[in-house]
C-alpha positions in Angstrom: 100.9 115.9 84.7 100.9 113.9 88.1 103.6 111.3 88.7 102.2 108.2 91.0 105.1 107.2 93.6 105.2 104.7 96.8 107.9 105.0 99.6 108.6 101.2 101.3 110.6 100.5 104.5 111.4 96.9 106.0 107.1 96.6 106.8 106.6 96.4 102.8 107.2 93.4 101.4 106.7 93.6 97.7 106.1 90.5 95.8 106.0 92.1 92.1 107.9 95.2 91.2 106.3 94.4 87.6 102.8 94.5 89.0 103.9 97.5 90.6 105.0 99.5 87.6 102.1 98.3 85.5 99.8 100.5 88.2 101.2 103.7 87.2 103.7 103.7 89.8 107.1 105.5 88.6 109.3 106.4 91.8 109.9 104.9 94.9 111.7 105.9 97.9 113.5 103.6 100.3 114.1 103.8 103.9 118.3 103.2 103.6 119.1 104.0 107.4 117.9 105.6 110.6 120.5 107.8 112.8 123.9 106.0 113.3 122.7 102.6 113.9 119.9 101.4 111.6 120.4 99.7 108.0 117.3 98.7 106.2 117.8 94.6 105.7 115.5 94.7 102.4 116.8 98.3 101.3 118.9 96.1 98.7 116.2 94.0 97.3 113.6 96.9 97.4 116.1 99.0 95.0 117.2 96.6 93.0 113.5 95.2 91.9 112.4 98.6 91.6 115.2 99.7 89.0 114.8 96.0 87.4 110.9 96.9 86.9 111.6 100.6 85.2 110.8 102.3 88.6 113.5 105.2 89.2 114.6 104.3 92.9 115.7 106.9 95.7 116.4 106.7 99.1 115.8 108.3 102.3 116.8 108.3 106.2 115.3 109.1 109.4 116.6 111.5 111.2 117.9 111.1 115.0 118.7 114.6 116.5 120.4 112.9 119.0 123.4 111.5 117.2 125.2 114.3 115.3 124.5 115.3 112.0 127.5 114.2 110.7 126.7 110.3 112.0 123.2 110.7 110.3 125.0 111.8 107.0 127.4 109.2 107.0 125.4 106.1 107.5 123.0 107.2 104.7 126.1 108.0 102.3 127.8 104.6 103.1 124.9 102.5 102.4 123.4 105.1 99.5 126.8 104.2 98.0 127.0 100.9 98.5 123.3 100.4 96.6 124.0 103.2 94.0 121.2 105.4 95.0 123.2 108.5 94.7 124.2 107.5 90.6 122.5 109.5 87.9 119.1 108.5 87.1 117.9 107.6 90.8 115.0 109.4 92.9 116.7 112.3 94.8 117.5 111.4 98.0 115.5 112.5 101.3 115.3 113.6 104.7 112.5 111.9 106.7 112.0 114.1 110.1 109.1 113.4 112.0 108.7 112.3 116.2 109.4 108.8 116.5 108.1 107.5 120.4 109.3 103.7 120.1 113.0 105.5 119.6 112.7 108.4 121.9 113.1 110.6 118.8 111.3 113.9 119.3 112.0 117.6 117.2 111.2 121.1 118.5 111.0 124.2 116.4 115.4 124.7 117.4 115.9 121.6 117.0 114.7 120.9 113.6 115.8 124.3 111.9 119.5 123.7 112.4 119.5 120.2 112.4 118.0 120.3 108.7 120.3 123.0 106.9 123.5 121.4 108.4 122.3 117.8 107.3 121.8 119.3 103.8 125.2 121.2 103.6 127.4 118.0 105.2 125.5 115.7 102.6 126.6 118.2 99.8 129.9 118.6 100.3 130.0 114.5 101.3 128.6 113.7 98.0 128.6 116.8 95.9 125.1 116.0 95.3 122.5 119.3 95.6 119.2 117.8 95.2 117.3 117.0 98.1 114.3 116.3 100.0 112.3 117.1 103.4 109.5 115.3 104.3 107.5 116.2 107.7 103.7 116.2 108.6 101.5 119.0 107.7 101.8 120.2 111.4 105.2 119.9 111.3 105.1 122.7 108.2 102.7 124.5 109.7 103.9 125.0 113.3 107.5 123.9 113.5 109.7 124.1 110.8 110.6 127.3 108.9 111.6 126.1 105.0 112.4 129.7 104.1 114.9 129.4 106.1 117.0 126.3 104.6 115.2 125.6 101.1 116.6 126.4 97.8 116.5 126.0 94.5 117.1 122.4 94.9 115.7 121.4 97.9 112.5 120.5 97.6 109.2 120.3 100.2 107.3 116.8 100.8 104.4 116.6 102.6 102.4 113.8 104.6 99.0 114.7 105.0 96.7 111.4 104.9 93.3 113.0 103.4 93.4 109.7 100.7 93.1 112.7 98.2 96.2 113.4 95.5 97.6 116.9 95.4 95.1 118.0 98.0 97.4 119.7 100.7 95.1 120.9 102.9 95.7 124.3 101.7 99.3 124.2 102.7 101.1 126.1 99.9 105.3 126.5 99.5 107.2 127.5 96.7 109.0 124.0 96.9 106.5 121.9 97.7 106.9 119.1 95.2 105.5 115.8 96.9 102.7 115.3 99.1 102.0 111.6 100.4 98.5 111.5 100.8 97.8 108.3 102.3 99.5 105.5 104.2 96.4 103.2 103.9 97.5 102.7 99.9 96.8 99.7 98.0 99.4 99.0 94.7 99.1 95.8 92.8 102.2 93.5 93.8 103.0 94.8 97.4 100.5 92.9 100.1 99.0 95.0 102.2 99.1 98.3 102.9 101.9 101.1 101.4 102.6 104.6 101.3 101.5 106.6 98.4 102.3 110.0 96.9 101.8 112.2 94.0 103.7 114.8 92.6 102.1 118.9 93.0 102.7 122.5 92.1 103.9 121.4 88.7 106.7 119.5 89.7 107.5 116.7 87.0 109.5 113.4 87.8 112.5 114.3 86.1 113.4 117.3 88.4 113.3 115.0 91.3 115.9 112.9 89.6 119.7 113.4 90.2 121.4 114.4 86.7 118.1 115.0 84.8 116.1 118.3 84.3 116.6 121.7 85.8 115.3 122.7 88.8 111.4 123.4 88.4 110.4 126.9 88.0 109.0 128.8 91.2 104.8 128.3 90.8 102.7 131.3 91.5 100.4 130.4 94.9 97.0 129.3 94.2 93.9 131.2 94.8 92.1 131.3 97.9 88.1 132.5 97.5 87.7 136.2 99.3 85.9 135.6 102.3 82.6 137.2 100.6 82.9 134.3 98.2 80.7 131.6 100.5 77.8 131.4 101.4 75.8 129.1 103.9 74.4 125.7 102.5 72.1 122.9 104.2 73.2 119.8 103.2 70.1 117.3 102.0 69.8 114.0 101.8 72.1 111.9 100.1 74.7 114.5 99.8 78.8 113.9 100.6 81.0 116.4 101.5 83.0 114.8 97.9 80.4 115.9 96.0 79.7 119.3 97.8 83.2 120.0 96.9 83.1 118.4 93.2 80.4 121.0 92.8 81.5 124.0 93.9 84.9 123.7 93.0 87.0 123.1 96.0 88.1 120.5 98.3 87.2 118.4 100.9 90.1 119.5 103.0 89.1 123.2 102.9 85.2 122.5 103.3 86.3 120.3 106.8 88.7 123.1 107.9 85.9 126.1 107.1 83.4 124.5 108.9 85.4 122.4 111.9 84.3 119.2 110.3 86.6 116.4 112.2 85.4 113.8 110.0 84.7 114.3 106.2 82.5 111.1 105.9 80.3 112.3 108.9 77.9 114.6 107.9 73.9 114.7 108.3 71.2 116.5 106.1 69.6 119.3 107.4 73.7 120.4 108.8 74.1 124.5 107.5 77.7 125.0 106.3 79.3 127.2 104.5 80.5 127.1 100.8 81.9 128.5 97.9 79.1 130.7 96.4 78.4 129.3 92.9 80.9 130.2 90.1 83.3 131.6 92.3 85.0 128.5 93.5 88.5 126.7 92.4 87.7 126.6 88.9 85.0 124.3 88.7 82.9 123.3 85.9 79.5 121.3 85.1 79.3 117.7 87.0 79.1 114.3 85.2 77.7 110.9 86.3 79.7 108.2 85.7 77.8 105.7 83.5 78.7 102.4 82.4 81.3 101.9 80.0 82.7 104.9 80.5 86.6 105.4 80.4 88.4 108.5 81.1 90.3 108.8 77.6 86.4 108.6 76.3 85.6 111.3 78.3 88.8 113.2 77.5 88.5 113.1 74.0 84.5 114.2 74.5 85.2 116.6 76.3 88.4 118.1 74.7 90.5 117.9 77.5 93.0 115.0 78.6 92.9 111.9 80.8 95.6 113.9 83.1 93.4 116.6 83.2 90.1 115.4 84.5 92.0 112.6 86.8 94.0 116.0 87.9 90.8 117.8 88.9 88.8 115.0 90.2 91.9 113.5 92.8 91.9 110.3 90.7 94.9 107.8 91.9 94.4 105.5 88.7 93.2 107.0 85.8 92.3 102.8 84.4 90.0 102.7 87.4 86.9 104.3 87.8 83.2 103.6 88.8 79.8 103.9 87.1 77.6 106.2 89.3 80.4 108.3 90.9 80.5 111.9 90.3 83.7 113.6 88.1 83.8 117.7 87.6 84.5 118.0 83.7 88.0 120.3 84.0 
């Protein structure tokens, strides 16, 4: 099952925590505190609305490399404390590392790998809690830090890598990879404008990212990746999206662009050769259905013999209540 989550900072203002919930949104993350010297003025309000709506309620700091670790660890514990993010129940608590111009905070590969394990060892013996999160860019993973370095049992991997599609991580795969944050373009009933939004992966449920609930989640097997005598070339025709390529032949968007150098997914032109997953040998993917009206996903689930979690799991759906008559699903 996917769990729905939005991370706010002092740009959100959100007018309904209620609304919120009722849009399948169960976790958020709040910026507390940034180096020594930052304190987020709406932290408070943003915690306390979310716990008053039934949202479980973490929070997170940015990391400055140029204070010491042990400044970054205590302004996030003194204000984590003082808004009870720390207590049983809550969203674990996270590590936001990523370049930040405006502050003159930038990481190298030195940098960030001791930085990280001794930020996660002075927060555990500060507060004796274990459970933790790193979040950083997929190029950050990719080319900078090293997790198997510093990750354990419970310190889990969250990934920001905008593709607007849930769970799809650009083929970046960790064995504690729990979160990826897929877009910060998101819309959520009750918070104007824009938010970030993430989903849960790799089998990770909301409960072991809670402090004082479940075990840590068990160690997922890698995922598949086609041999390379498993595409074949394709010339796209009229009318077709690189969406529905990938619907159809049971992979992703993301790894279609990165096969073929495609800088832009929504720009693509018929009579363009690419290659593809041959046919039956992609990620699993079965015959394709065309939305009609009055369709609902629990219809379709219960037609199918499957479940709404299921075919919104296959299919990258965001909100399973919200779907369209004409667009293309992949029956799971």
């Amino acid at each position: 099952m996917l769990y729905y989550g939005i991370d706010v900072s002092s740009w959100n203002d959100v007018a309904d925590w209620g609304a919120v919930r009722g849009h399948n949104i169960t976790y958020a993350s709040v910026k507390l505190t940034q180096g020594d010297y930052y304190r987020n003025p709406k932290a408070r309000s943003q915690v306390d609305g979310a716990r008053g709506a039934g949202v479980r309620a973490g929070g997170y700091h940015f990391a400055d490399p140029d204070n010491t670790v042990e400044a970054n660890v205590d302004a996030f514990v003194r204000m984590g404390r003082e808004l009870g993010v720390f207590e049983s129940g809550s969203l674990l608590p996270m590590l936001d590392v990523e370049h930040s111009p405006t502050d003159q905070i930038y990481w190298d590969a030195g940098k960030a790998n001791s930085f990280i394990p001794e930020w996660i060892r002075v927060f555990r013996e500060t507060t004796g809690i274990r459970k933790v999160a790193v979040y950083a860019n997929l190029n950050f993973w990719r080319t900078m830090l090293r997790p198997d370095e510093w990750t354990d049992e419970d310190v889990f991997v969250w990934l920001a890598l905008y593709n607007g599609q849930p769970g799809d991580t650009g083929g970046y795969w960790h064995p504690r990879l729990g979160l990826h944050q897929h877009t910060s373009r998101g819309t959520v009933r009750g918070v104007p404008g824009n938010v970030d939004r993430n989903v849960t992966v790799n089998g990770v449920e909301l409960d072991h990212l809670t402090l004082g609930e479940a075990a840590p989640v068990p160690t997922p097997e890698p995922p598949p990746t086609p041999r390379p005598d498993d595409w074949e070339s394709y010339r796209i025709q009229w009318g077709d999206t690189l969406s529905g390529i990938a619907a159809a032949r049971g992979t992703t968007v993301a790894e279609l662009a990165a096969r073929n150098g495609i800088a832009d997914p929504n720009r693509i032109f018929a009579g363009q050769v690419i290659q593809v997953p041959r046919s039956g040998s992609g990620g699993g993917g079965g015959e394709r259905y065309q939305i009609q009206p009055g369709d609902t996903l629990w219809a379709l689930a219960q037609r199918w013999g499957t479940t709404v979690d299921a075919i919104a799991s296959r299919n990258g759906i965001a909100n399973p209540s919200f779907i369209r008559a004409g667009d293309w699903l992949v029956r799971p």
